[in-house]
Structures are given as structure tokens and as C-alpha cells.
N, C-alpha and C positions, 0 to 999 in steps of 0.2 A: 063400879066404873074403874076402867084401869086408868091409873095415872099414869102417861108414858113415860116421864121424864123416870120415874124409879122404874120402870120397868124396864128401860134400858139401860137403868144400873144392873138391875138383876142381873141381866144376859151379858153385858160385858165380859165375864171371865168364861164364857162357855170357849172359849177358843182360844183359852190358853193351854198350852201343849199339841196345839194342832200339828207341829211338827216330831211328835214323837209318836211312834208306832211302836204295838206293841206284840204284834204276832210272836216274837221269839218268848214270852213272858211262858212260865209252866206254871197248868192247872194242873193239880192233884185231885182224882176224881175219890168218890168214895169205897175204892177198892186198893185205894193208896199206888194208880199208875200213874203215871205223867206222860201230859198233851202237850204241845205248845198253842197257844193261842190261836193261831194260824191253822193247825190243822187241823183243830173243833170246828173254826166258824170259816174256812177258806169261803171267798166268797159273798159272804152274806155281812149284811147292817147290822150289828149289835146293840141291845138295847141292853147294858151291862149292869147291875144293881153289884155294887160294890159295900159289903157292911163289915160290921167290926164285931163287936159282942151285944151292940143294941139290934134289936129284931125291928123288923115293918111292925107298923101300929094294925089294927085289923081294919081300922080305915084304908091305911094303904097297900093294906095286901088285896080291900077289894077295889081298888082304882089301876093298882097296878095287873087285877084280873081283867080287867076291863077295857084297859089298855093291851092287853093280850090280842082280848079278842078282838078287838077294833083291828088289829094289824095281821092278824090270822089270814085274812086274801091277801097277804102281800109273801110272796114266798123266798122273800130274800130279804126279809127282815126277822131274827131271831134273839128269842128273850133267852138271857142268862144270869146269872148270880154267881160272886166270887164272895168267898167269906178271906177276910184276913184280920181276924180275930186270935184268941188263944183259946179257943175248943178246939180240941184236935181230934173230936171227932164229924165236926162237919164237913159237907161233900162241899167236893169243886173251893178248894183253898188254894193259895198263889204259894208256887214254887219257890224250893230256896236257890236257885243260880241266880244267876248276876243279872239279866235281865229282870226277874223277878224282883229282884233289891233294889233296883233304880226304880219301878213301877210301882213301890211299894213307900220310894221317899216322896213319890209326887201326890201317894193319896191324900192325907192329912187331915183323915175322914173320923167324924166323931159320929153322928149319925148315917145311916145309910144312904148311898149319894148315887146318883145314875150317872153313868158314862153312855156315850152314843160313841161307839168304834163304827169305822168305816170298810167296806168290804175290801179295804188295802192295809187294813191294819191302824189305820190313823185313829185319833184320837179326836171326833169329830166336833163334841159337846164335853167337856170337864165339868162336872160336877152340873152336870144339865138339869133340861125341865124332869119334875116327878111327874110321874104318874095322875096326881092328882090336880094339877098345873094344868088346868080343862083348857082345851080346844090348841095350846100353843105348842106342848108336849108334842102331841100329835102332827103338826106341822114341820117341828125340830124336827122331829123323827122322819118324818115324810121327806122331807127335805137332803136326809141324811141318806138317803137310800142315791141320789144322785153325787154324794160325798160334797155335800155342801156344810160349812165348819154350824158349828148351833150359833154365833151370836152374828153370822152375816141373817142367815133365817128368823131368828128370833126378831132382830128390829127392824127387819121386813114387814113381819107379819104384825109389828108392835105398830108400825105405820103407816097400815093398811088399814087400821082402824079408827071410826072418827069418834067424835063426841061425844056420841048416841050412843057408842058401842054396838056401830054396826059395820059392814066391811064396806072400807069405801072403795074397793080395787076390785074387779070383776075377774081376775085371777084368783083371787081368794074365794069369792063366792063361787067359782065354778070345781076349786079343791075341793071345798067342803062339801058341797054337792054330790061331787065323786066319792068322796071321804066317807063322810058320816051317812050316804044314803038317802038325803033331806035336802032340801034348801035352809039356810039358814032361820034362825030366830028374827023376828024384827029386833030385837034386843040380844046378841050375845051373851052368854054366861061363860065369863072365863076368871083366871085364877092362876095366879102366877108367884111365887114361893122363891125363897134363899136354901139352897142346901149347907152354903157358907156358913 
């Protein structure tokens, strides 16, 4: 059962930095060229996995497959991974200019953390839902495609749900319907996580 009142602790810092964009930031891809952010994903929702030197667990390398493919029909929502770590030989690592250095003191990431960027460059979710964050992830993200910040969505969808843990908003049941292909569970199964 989800308890709300923590769970919209959880969500509350998804929307800090919603005012910082980060299109000018440089990827260094693994041929050692440099992109700016912007003109990798111009356009599109990002679904950003930000890590360091710790790797995804194999649990969440298969939730965050899974969460792929759940968003695969959506063709303006794209998965990416920045490593900023000290192996320098992994792909897609954060540039050393200046934009890259201010984006670099806002991560403050010990484990691997998701970002939701905005198809304007924004910073829509900070340290957002994971992959394995069943069913709300998914809504963040959905959500995010309309450039909606993750924690006004998050305690939407945190208070669209009742007691039972089932969806008491007919908005929501008519998402997920769209979403996942199904009508909902009489019981929801969901999971909600600190990247903090």
C-alpha cells in the first residue's frame, strides 16, 4: 500500500531545477566528439540515467529495459545515459566547458539517478522516478512528454489513488488503459523509491 503522505515526500524535490536547462551541456560520445545536449535530443523527452562509477544493479538494468519498451510507441520520448564518473573510457561522458561544470555541481549523485529533460531542454524531474518505481515512473514520464515538471505529476497521480490502491480519477484509469494496453488491476501494484 502506498502511504501518501511519504510519498509525496519522495516527489517533492523532482522539481527542483526546473528552471535550469541544459541543452548547451557537452556529451562526449565514444569516439571522443562533442554534442551539445540539444542537438542529440532537439526535440524529444528525455529519459536521462545519470551515473558515476557505480553501475545499474541487473534488477535495474531489467526494469529500466522494460521501461524502454513500455515507451518505445512514443516517438518523442528517448532513453539516454551520461556517465560522469572517472573511467574515461566510457561512452557519452559530460563535457569539460562551463555549461558542463554548472550541470555537474547540481548532480550530487552517489548512485545512478534519472533525470526527465524536457523537449526545451528543461530539467523536468531531478533525481526522478526509477525505472523500477512501477506504474508512477511511467506517468512522470508520460506526463513529461507535455513538459509537465515530475513532482506537480507525481502528487497527481499520488492523489488519484485511494485506500484500496486503486485509481479513484477516471483520467487515470483511462491513461493506463492507453498506457499499459489493459485496464487496470482491482489492486494496483506500484513502488515508489528515494534516489536521494
Amino acid at each position: 500500500m502506498m502511504v501518501k503522505g511519504i510519498a509525496k515526500l519522495l516527489v517533492k524535490d523532482y522539481n527542483d531545477y526546473t528552471d535550469t536547462y541544459i541543452s548547451d551541456i557537452q556529451i562526449v560520445d565514444a569516439d571522443g566528439s562533442n554534442h551539445s545536449f540539444g542537438s542529440l535530443y532537439r526535440g524529444k523527452t528525455v529519459y536521462l540515467y545519470v551515473w558515476g562509477n557505480k553501475k545499474l544493479s541487473v534488477q535495474q538494468e531489467k526494469s529500466y529495459r522494460l521501461l524502454k519498451e513500455r515507451f518505445a510507441k512514443y516517438s518523442d520520448v528517448i532513453f539516454a545515459s551520461l556517465y560522469v564518473g572517472s573511467d574515461t573510457s566510457s561512452t557519452n561522458k559530460l563535457g569539460a566547458d562551463v555549461s558542463s561544470a554548472k550541470f555537474h555541481k547540481i548532480l550530487a549523485i552517489g548512485d545512478p539517478a534519472p533525470f526527465i529533460i524536457g523537449k526545451d531542454g528543461a530539467i523536468l524531474a531531478y533525481k526522478g522516478p526509477k525505472p523500477d518505481d512501477k506504474i508512477i515512473v511511467d506517468y512522470v514520464l508520460y506526463q513529461a512528454m507535455e513538459g509537465e515538471n515530475g513532482t506537480k505529476s507525481a502528487k497527481r497521480f499520488i492523489r488519484g489513488i485511494n485506500g484500496n490502491n486503486q485509481f479513484k480519477s477516471p483520467k487515470l484509469i483511462e491513461w493506463y488503459t492507453s498506457h499499459f494496453g489493459k485496464a487496470p488491476d482491482h489492486k494496483l501494484n506500484m513502488s515508489l523509491s528515494s534516489t536521494n
